[in-house]
C-alpha positions as CSV (number, residue, x, y, z in Angstrom):
1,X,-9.6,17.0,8.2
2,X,-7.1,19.8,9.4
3,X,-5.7,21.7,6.8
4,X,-2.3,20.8,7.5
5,X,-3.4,17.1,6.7
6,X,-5.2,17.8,3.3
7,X,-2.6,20.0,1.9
8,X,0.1,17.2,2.6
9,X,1.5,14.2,3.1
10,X,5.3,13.9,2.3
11,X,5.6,10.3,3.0
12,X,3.8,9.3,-0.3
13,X,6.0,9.1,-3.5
14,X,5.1,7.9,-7.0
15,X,6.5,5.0,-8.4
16,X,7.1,6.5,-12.0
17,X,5.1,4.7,-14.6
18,X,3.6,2.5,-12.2
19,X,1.4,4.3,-9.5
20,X,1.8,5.2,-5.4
21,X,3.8,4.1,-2.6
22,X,3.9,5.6,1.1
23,X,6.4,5.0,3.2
24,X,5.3,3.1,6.2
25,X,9.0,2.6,8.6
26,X,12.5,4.2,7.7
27,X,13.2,2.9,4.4
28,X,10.1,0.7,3.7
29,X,7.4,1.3,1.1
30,X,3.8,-0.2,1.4
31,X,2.4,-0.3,-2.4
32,X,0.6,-3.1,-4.4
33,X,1.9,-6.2,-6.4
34,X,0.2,-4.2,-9.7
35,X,2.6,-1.1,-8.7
36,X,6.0,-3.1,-7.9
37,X,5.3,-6.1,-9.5
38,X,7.9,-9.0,-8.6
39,X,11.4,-8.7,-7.0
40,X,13.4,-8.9,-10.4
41,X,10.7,-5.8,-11.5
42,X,11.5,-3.9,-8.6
43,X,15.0,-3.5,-9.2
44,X,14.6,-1.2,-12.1
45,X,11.8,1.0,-10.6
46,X,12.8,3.9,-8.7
47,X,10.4,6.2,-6.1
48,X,9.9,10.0,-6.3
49,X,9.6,12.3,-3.0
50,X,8.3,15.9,-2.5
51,X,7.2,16.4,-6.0
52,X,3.9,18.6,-5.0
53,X,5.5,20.6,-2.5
54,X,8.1,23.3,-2.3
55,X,11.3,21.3,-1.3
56,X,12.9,19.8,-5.0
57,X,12.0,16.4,-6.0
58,X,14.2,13.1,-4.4
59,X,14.1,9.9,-6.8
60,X,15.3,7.4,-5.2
61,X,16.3,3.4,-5.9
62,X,14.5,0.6,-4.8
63,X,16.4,-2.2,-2.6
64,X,14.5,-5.3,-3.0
65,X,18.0,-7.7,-2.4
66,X,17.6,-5.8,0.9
67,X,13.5,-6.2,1.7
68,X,10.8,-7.6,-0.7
69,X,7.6,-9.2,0.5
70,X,4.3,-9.3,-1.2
71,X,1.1,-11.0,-0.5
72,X,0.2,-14.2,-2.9
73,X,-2.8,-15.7,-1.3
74,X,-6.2,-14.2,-1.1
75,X,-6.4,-12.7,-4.9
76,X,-7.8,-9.4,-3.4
77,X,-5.3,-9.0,-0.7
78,X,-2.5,-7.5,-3.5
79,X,0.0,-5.4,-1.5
80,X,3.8,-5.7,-1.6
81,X,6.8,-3.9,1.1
82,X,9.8,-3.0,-0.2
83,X,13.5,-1.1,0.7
84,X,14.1,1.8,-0.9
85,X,17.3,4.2,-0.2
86,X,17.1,7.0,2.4
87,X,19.6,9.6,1.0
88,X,17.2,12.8,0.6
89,X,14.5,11.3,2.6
90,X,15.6,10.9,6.1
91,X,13.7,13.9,7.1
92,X,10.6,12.1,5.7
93,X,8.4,10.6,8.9
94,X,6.6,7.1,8.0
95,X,2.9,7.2,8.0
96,X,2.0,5.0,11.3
97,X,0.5,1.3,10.6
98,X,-1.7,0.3,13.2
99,X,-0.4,-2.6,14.8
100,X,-2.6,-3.3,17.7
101,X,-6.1,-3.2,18.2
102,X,-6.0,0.0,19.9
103,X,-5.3,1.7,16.6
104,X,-7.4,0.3,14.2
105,X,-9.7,2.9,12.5
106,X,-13.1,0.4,11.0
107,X,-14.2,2.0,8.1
108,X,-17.7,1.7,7.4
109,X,-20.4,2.6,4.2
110,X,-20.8,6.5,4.0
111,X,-17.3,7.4,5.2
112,X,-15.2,9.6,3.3
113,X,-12.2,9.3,2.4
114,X,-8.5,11.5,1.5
115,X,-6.8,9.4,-1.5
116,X,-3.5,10.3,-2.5
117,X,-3.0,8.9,-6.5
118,X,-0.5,9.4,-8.9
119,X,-3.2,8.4,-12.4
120,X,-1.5,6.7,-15.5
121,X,-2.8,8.1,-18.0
122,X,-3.3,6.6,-21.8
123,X,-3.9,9.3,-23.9
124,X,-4.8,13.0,-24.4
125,X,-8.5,12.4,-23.4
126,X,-7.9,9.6,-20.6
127,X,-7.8,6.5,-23.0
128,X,-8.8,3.2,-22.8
129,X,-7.6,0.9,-19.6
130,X,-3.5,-0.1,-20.2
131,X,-4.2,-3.5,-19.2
132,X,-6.7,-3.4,-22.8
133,X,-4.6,-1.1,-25.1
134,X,-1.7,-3.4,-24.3
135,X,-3.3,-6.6,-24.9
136,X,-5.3,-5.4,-28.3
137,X,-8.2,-5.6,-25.9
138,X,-7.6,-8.9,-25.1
139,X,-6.3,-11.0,-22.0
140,X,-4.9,-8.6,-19.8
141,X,-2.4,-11.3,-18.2
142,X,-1.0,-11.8,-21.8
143,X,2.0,-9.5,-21.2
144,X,5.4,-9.7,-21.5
145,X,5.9,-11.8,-18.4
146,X,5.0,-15.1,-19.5
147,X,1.6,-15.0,-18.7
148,X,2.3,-14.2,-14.6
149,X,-0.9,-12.8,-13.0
150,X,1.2,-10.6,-10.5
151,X,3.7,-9.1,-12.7
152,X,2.8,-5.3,-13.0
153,X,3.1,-4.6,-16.4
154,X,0.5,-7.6,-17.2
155,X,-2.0,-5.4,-15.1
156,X,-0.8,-1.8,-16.1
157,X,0.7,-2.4,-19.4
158,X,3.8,-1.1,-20.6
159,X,5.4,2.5,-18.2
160,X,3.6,5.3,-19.8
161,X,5.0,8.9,-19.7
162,X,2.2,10.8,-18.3
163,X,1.6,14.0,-19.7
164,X,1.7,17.0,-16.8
165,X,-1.1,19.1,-17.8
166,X,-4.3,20.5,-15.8
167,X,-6.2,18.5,-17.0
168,X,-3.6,15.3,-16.5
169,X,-1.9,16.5,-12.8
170,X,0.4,13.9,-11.6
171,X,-0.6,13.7,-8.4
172,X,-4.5,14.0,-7.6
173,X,-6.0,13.8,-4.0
174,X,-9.5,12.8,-4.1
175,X,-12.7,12.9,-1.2
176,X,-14.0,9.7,-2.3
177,X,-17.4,8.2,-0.2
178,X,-17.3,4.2,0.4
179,X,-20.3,3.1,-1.3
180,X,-19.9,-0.2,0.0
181,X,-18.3,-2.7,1.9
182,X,-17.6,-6.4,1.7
183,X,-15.3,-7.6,4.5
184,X,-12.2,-6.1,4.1
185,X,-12.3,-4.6,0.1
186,X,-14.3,-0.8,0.4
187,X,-15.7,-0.4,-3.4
188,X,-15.8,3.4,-4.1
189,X,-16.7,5.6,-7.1
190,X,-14.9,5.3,-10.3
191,X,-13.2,9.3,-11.4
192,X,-12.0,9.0,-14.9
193,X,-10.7,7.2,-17.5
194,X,-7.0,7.0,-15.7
195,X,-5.7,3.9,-13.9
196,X,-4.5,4.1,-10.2
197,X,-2.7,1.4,-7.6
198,X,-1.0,1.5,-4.6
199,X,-2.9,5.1,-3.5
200,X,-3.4,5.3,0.3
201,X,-6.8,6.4,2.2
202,X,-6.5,8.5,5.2
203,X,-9.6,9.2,7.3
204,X,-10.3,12.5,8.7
205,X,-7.6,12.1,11.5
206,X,-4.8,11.5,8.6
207,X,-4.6,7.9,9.7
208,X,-4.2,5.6,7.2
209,X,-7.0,3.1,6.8
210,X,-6.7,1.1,3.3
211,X,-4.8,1.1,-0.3
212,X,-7.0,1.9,-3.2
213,X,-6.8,0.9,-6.9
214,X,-8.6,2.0,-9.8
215,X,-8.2,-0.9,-12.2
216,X,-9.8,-2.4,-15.5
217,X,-11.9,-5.5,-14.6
218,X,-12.4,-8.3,-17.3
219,X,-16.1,-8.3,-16.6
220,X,-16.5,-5.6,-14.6
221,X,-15.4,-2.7,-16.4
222,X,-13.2,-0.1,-14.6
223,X,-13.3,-0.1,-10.9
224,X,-12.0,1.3,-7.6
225,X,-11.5,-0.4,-4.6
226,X,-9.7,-0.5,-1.3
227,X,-8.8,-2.9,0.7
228,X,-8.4,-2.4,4.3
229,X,-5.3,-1.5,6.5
230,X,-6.2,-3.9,9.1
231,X,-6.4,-6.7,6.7
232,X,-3.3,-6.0,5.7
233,X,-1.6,-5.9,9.5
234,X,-3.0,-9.1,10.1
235,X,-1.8,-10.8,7.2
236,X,1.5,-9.3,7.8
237,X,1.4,-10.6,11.8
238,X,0.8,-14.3,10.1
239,X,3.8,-13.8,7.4
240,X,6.1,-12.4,10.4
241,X,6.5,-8.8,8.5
242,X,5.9,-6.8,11.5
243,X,9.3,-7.0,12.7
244,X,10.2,-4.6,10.4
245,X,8.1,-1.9,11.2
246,X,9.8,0.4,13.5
247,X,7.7,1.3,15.9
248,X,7.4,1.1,20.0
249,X,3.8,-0.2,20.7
250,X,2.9,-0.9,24.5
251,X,3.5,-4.8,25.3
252,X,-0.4,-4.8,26.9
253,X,-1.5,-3.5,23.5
254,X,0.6,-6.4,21.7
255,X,-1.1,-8.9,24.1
256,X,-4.6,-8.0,23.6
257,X,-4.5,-7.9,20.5
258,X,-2.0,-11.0,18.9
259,X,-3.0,-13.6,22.1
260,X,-4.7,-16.1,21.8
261,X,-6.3,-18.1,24.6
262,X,-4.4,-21.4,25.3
263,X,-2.5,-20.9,22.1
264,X,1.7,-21.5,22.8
265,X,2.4,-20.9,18.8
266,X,0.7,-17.6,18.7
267,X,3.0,-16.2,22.2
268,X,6.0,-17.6,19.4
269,X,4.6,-15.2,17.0
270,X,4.2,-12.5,18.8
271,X,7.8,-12.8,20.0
272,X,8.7,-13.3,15.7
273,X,6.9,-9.9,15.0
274,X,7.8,-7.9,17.9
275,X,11.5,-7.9,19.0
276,X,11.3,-4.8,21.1
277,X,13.2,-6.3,24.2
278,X,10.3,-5.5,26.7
279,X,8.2,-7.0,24.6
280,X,10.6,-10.2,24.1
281,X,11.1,-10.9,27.9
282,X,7.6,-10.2,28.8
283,X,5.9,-12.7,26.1
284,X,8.8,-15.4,27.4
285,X,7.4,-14.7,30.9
286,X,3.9,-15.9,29.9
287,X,5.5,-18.7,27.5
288,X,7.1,-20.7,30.6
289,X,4.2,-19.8,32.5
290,X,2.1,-22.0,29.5
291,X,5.1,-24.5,29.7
């Protein structure tokens, strides 16, 4: 990785009290359900730009009247897209999510990985897991949200003021090997006693391959895991999300990658999740030549 990558990536912000977020199109974050929690959660969180660089900190407000979506079905699969303002971030350029099969970067056992966290942090020595000091060290869904299993602060616990010390930095970035894989969740090495969600992985060509969470487990203990970026494109493509990514991807790519043989409802798709015009006339082209 260039230096240039490693020393910084201005698109990530930290959801204070909560965890990461990167932006991923002009006004969009890409963070986790445990970071943003549900809609009515995200309207009192706010994001915080350029605070490991030179330029000044931005905090800025979340939108979710404007954009919300967030994954509910496979358990594992826990991201969420919001709208945040742009005031003091419109010089900030989205990382680029690989839409097409052109651009997607497998990760695989061995690799290493950049993460970009923001740790929580429960005390002077690291602490105990939020999710168990809330609780009394019980159920960790037993929160003040009746119970809901994708409301953030059942998973976190209550916003935590993290104390900015060397030893506690508020942002850490982390070479981290994947240890394993099992389809699309990378397990990786556990570092501390803090918490983390909603951290993006960049491989060694700053492309961004999965989201990463350091979390207490029921039976498990405290674990870190990733789940892929191409997982998450795909689920995206099926939920008709795409659409709001502002990119320009080739048509060919689009094609190759969202087509499916013989298959009329996935050239309707593909026309749902792309609206670039080229893209629009050419997928109607090959719908009347199926009709």
């Amino acid at each position: 990785m260039t230096a240039a990558n490693r020393a910084n990536i201005p698109a990530v912000c930290r959801i204070p009290g909560r965890g990461t977020a990167v932006v991923v199109s002009p006004g969009i974050l890409l963070s986790t359900k445990t970071v943003l929690g549900t809609k009515n959660e995200c309207r009192r969180h706010t994001a915080i730009f350029f605070e490991s660089g030179k330029k000044g900190a931005v905090e800025v407000q979340l939108l979710p009247d404007q954009y919300y979506f967030s994954s509910v079905y496979p358990d594992y699969l826990d991201y969420c897209l919001v709208a945040c303002e742009t005031k003091g971030i419109f010089g900030v350029n989205p990382v680029k999510l690989p839409l097409c099969r052109s651009e997607w970067q497998q990760v695989r056992e061995g690799d290493t990985l950049l993460i970009i966290q923001h740790p929580l942090y429960d005390g002077a020595d690291g602490g105990a897991p939020a999710s168990t000091a809330a609780a009394g060290g019980g159920d960790a869904n037993a929160g003040g949200n009746g119970g809901d299993p994708h409301a953030a602060s059942d998973v976190l616990g209550p916003s935590v003021a993290s104390p900015l010390t060397a030893e506690h930095p508020q942002e850490l970035k982390r070479f981290e090997e994947v240890l394993r894989r099992r389809d699309d969740v990378l397990h990786l090495k556990t570092h501390g006693k803090h918490r983390t969600a909603g951290a993006p992985c960049f491989n060694d060509n700053a492309e961004l391959v999965a989201i990463q969470e350091q979390v207490h487990d029921v039976q498990e203990g405290l674990i870190s895991r990733a789940v892929s970026i191409i997982t998450i494109v795909k689920h995206m493509f099926a939920n008709v999300q795409l659409s709001k990514i502002q990119q320009q991807p080739v048509f060919d790519d689009v094609w190759a990658t969202w087509y499916v043989q013989n298959d009329t409802t996935r050239i309707v798709a593909i026309m749902a999740n792309f609206k670039q015009k080229d893209i629009q006339r050419a997928s109607a082209e090959r719908l009347c030549d199926h009709t």
